[in-house]
N, C-alpha and C positions, 0 to 999 in steps of 0.2 A: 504494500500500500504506500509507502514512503517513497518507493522509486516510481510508481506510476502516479502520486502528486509532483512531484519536481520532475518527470518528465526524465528521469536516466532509467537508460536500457542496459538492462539486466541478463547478463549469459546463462542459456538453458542450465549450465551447471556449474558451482565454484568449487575449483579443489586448488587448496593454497599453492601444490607442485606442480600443478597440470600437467597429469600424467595420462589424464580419458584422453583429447584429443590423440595422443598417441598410441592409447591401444586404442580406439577404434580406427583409426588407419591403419595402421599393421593388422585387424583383422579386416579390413576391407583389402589391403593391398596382397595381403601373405595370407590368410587365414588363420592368423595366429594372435588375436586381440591382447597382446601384452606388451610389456615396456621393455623393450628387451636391455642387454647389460652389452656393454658395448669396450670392444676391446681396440683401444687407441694406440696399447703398445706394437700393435702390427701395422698400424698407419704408416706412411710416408708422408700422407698430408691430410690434416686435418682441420674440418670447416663445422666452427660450431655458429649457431645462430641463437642467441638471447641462453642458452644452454649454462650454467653456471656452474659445469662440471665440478671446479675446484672445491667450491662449497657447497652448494644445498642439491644437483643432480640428482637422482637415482643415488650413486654410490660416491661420496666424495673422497672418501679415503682412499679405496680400490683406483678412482680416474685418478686421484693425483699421485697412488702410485704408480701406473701408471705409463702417466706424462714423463717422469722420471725416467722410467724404461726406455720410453720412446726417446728422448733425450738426446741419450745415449747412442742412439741410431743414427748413421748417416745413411742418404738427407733426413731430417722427417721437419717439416714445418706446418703455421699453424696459424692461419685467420680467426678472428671473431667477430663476429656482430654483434653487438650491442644497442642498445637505446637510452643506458646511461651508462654508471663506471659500477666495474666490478673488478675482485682479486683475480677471477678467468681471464677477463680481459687483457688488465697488466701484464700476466703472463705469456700471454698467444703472441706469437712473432711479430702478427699483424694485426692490430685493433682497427674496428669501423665501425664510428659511431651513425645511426639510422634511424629513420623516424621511427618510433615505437607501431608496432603495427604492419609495418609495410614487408615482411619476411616474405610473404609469399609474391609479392614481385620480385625480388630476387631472385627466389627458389624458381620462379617462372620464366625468366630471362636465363636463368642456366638450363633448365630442362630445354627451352626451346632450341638451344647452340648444342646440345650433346644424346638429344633425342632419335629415335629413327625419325623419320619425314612422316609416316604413318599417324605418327603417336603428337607430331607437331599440327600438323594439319589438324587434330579437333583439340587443341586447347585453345582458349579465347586471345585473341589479336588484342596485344599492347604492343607499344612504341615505345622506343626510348625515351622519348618526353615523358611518358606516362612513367618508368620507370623512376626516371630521374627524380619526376616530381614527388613522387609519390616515397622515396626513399632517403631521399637527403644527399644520394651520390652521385658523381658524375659514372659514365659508364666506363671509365677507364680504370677504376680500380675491380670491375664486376668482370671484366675483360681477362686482369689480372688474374682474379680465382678462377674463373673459367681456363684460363690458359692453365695454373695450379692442377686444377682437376682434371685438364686431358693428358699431362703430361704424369701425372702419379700411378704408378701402379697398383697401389692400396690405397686410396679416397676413403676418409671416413667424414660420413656428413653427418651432425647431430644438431637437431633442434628439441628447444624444452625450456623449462622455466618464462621465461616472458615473453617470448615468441609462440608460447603455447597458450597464452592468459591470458586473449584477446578476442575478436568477435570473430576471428579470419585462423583462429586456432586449428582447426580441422584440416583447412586447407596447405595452413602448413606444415602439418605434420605429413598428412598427404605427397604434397609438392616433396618433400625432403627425401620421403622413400623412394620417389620415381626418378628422384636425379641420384641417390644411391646407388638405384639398380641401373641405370646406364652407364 
């Protein structure tokens, strides 16, 4: 009653971790509706999005040991997206601060450059204007990750925590799996 006097729109569901958006995508994408546990220290390159692996993740202790392992590995590097400041952040090779919200133009602009043609042909037509505006970036650092991602042979891409706490939650967890699996 409180939100529908003052007029704020309220998500079908609050979970302090946002952890639903992502198992219902991995049971839509995989048939497997869980959170899975994600093993970074086989990465070579790692793309988290709003993800705060270090601290409040899924398993923080377990990612930042880790990160540690991976470390240790030549190459392995590591972007982040963010929408404000976090300990992940600081850490990952490459920080990028983002409007809060806009993950899944991102994740949409990479899907579309490393997609088959099949799979690009029915997602919805954005432009780089729309990206830009909508994300806070130019497209030269998205170019960057994208070139990151074609050229690594182990890609781990992990979105969650505030990329997951939004109205467009679904979508990016979704978006995240399918640029995963290519």
């Amino acid at each position: 009653n409180f939100c529908a006097k003052l007029g704020v729109e309220r998500l079908p569901e609050y979970e302090p971790f946002a952890y639903a958006a992502i198992r219902q995508a991995n049971g839509i994408l995989f048939d497997k509706p869980e959170v899975p546990f994600y093993n970074i220290e086989h990465s070579d390159y790692l793309l988290t999005l709003g993800s705060d692996i270090l601290e409040t993740f899924v398993s923080p202790v377990s990612y930042t040991q880790q990160y540690g392992k991976a470390l240790n590995k030549i190459p392995f590097t590591w972007t982040h997206l963010e929408p404000h400041v976090s300990l992940t952040g600081f850490n990952a090779d490459e920080r990028l601060v983002i409007n809060p919200g806009s993950e899944p133009y991102i994740l949409l602009y990479l899907l579309k450059h490393i997609a088959p043609e099949e799979i690009v042909n029915v997602l919805p037509t954005i432009t780089d204007s729309d990206i830009t505006q909508n994300t806070g970036l130019s497209i030269e650092p998205l170019n960057h990750i994208l070139t990151r991602l074609k050229k690594s042979k182990n890609p781990l891409i992990i979105s969650g925590g505030v990329s997951t706490a939004h109205n467009m939650a679904w979508e990016t967890a979704v978006l995240t799996g399918l640029v995963q699996w290519y």
